[in-house]
C-alpha positions as CSV (number, residue, x, y, z in Angstrom):
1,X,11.5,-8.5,14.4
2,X,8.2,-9.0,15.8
3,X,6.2,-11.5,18.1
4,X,3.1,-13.3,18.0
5,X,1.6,-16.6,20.1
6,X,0.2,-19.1,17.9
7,X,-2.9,-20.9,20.1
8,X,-3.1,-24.3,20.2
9,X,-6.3,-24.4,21.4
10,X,-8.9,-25.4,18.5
11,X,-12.4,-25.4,19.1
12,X,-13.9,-28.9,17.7
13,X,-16.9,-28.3,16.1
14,X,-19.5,-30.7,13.7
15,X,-20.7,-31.5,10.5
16,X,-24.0,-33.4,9.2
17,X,-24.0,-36.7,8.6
18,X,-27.0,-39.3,8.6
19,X,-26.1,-42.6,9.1
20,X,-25.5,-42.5,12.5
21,X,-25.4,-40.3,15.3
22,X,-22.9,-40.5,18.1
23,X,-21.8,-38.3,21.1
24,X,-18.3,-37.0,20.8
25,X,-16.2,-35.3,23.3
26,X,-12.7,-33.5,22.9
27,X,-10.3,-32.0,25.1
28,X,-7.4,-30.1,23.8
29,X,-4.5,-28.2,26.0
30,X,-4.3,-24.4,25.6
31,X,-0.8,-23.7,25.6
32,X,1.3,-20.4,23.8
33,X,4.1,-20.2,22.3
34,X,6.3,-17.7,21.7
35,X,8.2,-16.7,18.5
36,X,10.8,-14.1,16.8
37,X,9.9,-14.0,13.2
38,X,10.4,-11.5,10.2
39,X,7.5,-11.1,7.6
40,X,8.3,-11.5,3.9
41,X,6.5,-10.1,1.0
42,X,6.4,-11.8,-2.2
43,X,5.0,-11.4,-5.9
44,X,5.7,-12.2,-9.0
45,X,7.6,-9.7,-11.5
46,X,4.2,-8.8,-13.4
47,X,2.3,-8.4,-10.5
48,X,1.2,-4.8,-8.7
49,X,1.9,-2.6,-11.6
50,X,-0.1,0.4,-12.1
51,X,0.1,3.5,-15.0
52,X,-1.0,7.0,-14.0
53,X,-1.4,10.2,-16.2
54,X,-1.6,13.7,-14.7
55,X,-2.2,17.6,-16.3
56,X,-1.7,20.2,-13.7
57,X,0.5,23.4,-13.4
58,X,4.6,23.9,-13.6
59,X,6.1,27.2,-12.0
60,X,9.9,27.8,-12.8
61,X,11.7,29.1,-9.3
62,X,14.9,31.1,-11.5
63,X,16.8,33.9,-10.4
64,X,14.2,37.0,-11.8
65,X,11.4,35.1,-12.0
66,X,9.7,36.6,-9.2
67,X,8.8,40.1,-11.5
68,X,6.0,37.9,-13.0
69,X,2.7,37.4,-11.3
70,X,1.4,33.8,-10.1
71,X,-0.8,33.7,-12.4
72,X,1.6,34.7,-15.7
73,X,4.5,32.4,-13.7
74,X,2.1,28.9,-14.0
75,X,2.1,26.7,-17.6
76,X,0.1,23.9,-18.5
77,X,2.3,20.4,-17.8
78,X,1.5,16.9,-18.3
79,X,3.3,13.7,-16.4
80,X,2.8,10.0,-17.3
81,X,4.4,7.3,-15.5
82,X,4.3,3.5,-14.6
83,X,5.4,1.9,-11.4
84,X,5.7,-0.8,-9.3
85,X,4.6,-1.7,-5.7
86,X,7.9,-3.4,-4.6
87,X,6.0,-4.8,-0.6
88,X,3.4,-3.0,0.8
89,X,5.8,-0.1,2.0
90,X,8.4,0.7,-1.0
91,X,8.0,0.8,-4.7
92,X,9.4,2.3,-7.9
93,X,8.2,4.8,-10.3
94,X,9.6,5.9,-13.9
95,X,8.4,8.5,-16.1
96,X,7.9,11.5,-18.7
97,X,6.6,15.1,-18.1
98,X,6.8,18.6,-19.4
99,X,5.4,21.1,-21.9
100,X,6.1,24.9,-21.0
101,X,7.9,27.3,-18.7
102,X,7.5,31.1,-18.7
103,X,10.5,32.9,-16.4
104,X,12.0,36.6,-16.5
105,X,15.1,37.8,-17.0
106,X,15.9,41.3,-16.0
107,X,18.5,42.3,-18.5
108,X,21.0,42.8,-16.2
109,X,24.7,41.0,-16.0
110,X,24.4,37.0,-16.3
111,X,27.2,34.4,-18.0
112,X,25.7,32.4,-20.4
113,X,27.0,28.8,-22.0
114,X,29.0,29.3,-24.6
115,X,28.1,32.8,-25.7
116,X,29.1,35.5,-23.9
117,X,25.3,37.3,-24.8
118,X,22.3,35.7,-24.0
119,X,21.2,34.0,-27.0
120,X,17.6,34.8,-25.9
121,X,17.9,38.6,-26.2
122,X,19.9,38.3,-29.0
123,X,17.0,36.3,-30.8
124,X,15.0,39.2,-29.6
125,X,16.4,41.9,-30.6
126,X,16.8,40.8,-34.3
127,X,13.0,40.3,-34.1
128,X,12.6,44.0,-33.0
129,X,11.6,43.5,-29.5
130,X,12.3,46.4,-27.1
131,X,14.3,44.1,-24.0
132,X,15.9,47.2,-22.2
133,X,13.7,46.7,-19.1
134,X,13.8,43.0,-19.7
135,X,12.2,40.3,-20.9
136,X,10.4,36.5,-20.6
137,X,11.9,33.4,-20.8
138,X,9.6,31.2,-23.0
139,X,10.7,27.5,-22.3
140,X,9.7,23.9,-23.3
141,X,11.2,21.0,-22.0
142,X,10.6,17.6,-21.0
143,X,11.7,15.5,-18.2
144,X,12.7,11.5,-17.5
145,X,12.0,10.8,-13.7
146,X,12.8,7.7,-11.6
147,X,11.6,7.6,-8.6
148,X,11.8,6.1,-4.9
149,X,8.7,5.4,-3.5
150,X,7.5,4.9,0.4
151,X,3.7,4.3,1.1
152,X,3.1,6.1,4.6
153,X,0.5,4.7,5.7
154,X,1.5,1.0,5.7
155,X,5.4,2.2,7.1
156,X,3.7,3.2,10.3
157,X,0.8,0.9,10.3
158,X,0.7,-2.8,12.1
159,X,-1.8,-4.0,8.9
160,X,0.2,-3.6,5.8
161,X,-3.2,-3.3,3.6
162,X,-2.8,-3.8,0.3
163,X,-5.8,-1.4,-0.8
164,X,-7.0,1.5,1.2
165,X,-9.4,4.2,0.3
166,X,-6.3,6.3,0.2
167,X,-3.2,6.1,-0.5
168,X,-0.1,8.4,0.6
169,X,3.3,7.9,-0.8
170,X,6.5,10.3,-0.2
171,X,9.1,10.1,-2.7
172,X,12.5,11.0,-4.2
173,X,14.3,10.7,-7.6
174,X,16.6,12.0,-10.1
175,X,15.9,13.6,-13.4
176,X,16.8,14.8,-16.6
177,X,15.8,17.7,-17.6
178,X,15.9,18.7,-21.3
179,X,14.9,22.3,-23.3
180,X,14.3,22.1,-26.3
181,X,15.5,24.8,-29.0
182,X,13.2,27.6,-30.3
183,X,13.1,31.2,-30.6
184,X,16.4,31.5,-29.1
185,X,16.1,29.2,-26.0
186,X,19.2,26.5,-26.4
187,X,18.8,22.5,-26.6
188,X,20.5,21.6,-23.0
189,X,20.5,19.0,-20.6
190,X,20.7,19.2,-17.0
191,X,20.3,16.0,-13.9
192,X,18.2,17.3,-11.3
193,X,17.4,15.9,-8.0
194,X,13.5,16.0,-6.9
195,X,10.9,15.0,-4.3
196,X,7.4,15.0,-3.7
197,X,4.0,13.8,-1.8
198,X,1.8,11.5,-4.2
199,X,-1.6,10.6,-2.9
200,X,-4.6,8.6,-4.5
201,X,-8.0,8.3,-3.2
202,X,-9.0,4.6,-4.6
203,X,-12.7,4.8,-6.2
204,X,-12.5,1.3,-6.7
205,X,-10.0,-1.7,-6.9
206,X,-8.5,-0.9,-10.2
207,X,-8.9,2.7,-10.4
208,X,-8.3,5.8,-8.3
209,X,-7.8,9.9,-8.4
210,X,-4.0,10.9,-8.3
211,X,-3.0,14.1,-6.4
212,X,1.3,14.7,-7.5
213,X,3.1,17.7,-6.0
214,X,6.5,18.0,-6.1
215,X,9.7,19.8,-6.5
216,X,12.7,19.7,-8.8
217,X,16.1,21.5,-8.1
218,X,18.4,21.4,-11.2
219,X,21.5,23.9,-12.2
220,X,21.5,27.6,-12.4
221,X,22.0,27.5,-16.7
222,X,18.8,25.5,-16.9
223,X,17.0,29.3,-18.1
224,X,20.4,30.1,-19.4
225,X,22.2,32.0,-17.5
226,X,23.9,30.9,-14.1
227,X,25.2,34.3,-11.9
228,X,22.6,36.3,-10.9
229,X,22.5,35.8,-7.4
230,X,21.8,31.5,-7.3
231,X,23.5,28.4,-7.5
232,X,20.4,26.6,-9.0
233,X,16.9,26.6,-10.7
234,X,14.0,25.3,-9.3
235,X,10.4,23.7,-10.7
236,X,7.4,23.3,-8.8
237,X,4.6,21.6,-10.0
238,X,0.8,20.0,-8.9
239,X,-0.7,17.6,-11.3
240,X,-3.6,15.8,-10.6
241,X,-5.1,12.4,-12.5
242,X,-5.9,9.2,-12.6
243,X,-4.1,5.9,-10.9
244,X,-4.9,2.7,-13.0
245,X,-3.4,-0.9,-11.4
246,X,-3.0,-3.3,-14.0
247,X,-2.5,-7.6,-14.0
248,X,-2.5,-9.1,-10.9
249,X,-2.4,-7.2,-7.7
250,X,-1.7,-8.5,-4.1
251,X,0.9,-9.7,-2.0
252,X,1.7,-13.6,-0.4
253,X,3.1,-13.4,2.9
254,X,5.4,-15.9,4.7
255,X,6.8,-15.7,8.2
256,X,10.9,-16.6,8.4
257,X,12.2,-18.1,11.9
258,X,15.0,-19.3,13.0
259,X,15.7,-23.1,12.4
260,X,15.8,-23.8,16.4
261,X,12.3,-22.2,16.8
262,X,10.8,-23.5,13.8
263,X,12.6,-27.7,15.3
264,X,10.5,-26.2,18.7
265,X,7.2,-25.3,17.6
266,X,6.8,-28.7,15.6
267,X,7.8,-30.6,18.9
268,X,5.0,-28.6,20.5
269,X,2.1,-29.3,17.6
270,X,3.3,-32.8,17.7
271,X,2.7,-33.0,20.8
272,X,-0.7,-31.4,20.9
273,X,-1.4,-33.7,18.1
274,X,-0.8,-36.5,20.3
275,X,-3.2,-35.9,23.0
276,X,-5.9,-35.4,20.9
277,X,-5.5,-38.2,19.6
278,X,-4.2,-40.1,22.9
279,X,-7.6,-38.4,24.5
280,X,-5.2,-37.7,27.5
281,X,-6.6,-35.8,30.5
282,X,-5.0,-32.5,30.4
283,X,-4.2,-30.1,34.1
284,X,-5.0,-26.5,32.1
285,X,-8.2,-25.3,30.6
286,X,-10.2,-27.4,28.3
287,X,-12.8,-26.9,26.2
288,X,-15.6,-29.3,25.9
289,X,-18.2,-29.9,22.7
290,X,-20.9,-32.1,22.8
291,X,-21.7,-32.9,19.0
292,X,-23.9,-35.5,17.6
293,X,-21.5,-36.2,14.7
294,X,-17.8,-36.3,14.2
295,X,-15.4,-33.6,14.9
296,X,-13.4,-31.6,12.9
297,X,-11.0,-28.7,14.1
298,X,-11.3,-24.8,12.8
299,X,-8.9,-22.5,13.8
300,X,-9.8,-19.3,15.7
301,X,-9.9,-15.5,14.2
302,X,-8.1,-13.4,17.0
303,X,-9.2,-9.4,16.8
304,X,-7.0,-6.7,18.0
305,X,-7.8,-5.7,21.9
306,X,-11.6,-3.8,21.8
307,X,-11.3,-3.5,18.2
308,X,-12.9,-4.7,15.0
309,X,-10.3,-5.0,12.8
310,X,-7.4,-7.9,13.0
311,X,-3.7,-8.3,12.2
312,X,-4.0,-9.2,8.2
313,X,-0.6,-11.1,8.1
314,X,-1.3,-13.7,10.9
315,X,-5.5,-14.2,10.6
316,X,-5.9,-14.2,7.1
317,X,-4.2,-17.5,6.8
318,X,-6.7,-19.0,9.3
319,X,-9.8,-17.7,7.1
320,X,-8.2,-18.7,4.2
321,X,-7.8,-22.6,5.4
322,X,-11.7,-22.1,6.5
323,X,-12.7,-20.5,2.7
324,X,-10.9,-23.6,1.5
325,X,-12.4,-26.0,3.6
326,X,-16.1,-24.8,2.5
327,X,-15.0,-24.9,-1.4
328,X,-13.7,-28.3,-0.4
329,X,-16.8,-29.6,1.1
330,X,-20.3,-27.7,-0.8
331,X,-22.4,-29.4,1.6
332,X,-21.1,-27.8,4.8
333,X,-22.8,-24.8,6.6
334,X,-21.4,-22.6,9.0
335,X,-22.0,-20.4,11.8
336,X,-19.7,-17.8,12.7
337,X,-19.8,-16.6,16.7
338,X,-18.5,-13.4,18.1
339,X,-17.7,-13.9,21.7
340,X,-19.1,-11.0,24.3
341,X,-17.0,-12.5,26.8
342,X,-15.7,-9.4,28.0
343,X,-16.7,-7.9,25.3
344,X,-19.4,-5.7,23.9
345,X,-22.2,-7.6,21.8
346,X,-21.9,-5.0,19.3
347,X,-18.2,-4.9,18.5
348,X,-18.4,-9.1,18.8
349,X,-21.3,-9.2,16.3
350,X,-19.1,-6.8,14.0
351,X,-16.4,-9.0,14.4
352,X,-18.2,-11.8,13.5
353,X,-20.2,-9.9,10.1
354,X,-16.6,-9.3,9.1
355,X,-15.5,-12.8,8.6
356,X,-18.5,-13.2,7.4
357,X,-18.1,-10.7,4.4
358,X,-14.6,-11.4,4.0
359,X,-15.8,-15.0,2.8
360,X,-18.3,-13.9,0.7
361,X,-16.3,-11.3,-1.6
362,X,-12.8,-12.1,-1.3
363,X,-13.4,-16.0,-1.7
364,X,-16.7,-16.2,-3.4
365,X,-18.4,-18.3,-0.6
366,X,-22.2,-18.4,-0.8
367,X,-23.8,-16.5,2.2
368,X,-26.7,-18.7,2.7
369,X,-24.2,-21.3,3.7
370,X,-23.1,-18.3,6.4
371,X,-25.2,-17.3,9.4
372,X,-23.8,-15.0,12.4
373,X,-24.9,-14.7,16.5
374,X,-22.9,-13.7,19.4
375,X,-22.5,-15.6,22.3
376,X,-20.2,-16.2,25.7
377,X,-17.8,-18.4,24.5
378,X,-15.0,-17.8,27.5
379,X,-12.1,-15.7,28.9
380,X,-10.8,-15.2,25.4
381,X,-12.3,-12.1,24.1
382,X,-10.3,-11.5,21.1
383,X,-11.4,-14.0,19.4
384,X,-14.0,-15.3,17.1
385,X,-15.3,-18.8,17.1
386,X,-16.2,-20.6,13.4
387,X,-18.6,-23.3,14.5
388,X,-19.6,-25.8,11.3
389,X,-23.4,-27.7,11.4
């Protein structure tokens, strides 16, 4: 559960209009109120999918494996796989990957499935291949993965952004992993639990560079044999790739409260509503605008404490109502103010360029219809002011 204080103080502001001019004041009471709400993601079934595809290196962790070198112990593998972004936090994964393992087996004792040789040296020897000192493990295989995924920045992050210049997801999953038969390696297949670290650094919207490490633990009889010393088999692998999101990306948020608190907060705008309109003489702090036209009421854009940046659930519904007010009426300018009251000039005309940008690329709003100053506007410091002419 979380809090926030929805302001009923609105600034009136004015628009243009020729045939006649008149002097209007307003007065509104500035009040908070607080309440307990969750925050719900939503999106349709075809929306925030993405594909990736990865080639990197596989290393097989079995029980002789470590005779071989690094370099002689890492193949070639591939990995392709399509997901889903569940909420801004969790999201699901499925998909293929594979190609070759190289391990070692030292010749020495071992149980094998249903032979009571390894069929490997056995495949060997008939070919004339000396394996008294031992010999390599030649494997192909392919694996189906699903996977759990958890983006870490937005599970420990107030903004839940929906694209960052990087992503970092954790992740777990099952498997199956399958061998396939040649040259005296056995068609099996084994589940395997595995996990990893996924990380993408976004070059643009749609596309971005894919970093995949992770680990597989499987049975010991996935290279064969199963009693030299282990209770399982292991994988290790790094791919790297590209991340492409496909159809419709994004998330629409709504905020659920309780029915008592929702019944309280529209006795509370009601009221509000009714001494604007009433004109009544309120005993808090009032705002006063002298305009030469009518009114009309734009909501504030409240900035996190000293900082440029905002809380994207709760402000991004007031620029959205202003975006749509400007589509709404073409012949409307605006001028966006960042307040210095306490407050640096420089991080309130940031503030302000920032809403300013915002409608420009994410809702196409022209920016000659846009200008930005800074000014005292009062004790609130948070906040930015839109202010129409």
């Amino acid at each position: 559960m979380k809090k926030f204080a929805i302001i009923s103080l609105l600034l009136a502001v004015s628009f243009s209009t020729y045939a006649q001019e008149k002097y209007v004041e307003t007065t509104t009471k500035t009040e908070t109120v607080s309440v307990d709400y969750k925050t719900l993601y939503k999106s349709s079934f075809f929306s925030n999918w993405y594909v990736q595809g990865a080639f990197g290196g596989t290393m097989l962790l079995g029980e002789d494996d470590s005779a071989l070198s690094f370099g002689d112990r890492v193949k070639p593998g591939f990995s392709i796989a399509i997901g889903k972004q569940i909420t801004p936090v969790f999201g699901i994964r499925v998909g293929v990957d594979g190609n070759r393992l190289l391990g070692w087996n030292s010749n020495f004792g071992g149980r094998y499935p249903n032979h009571y040789t390894d069929p490997r040296k056995e495949y060997l020897d008939n070919k004339g291949v000396d394996t008294s000192n031992g010999y390599d493990q030649d494997i192909k295989y392919y694996s189906l993965n699903a996977d759990f995924m958890v983006d870490l920045i937005n599970a420990f992050s107030k903004e839940k952004r929906e694209l960052k210049k990087w992503d970092v997801e954790a992740y777990v999953g099952i498997a199956a992993l399958s061998t396939i038969e040649r040259k005296g390696i056995e068609k099996r297949t084994l589940f395997a639990g595995r996990g990893g670290i996924s990380t993408t650094y976004n070059i643009c919207k749609r596309v971005g560079i894919n970093l995949d490490i992770n680990g597989t633990i499987t049975s010991a009889t996935f290279d064969g044999h199963d009693n030299k010393g282990t209770d399982f088999d292991g994988l290790c692998s790094a791919k790297i790739g590209l991340k492409w999101r496909i159809g419709k990306q994004g998330f629409k948020t709504a905020h659920a409260i309780s029915a008592s608190q929702y019944a309280a907060l529209s006795n509370y705008l009601a009221a509000v509503k009714t001494q604007q309109m009433d004109k009544a003489e309120p005993k808090e702090q009032i705002v006063v605008i002298p305009a030469e036209k009518d009114n009309i009421l734009v909501p504030y854009v409240v900035f996190y404490d000293g900082k440029e940046t905002f809380n994207q659930e709760l402000q991004m519904v007031n620029i959205s109502n202003i975006a749509k007010m400007l589509k709404e009426n073409a012949e409307y300018k605006m001028e966006i103010v960042g307040n210095t009251n306490s407050t640096k000039a420089e991080i309130a005309e940031k503030r302000a360029n920032k809403v300013k940008e915002i409608l420009i690329n994410r809702y196409s709003i022209n920016g000659d219809r846009l200008t930005v100053k800074t000014q005292d506007m009062g004790e609130d410091s948070q906040t930015v002011h839109f202010i129409n002419r």
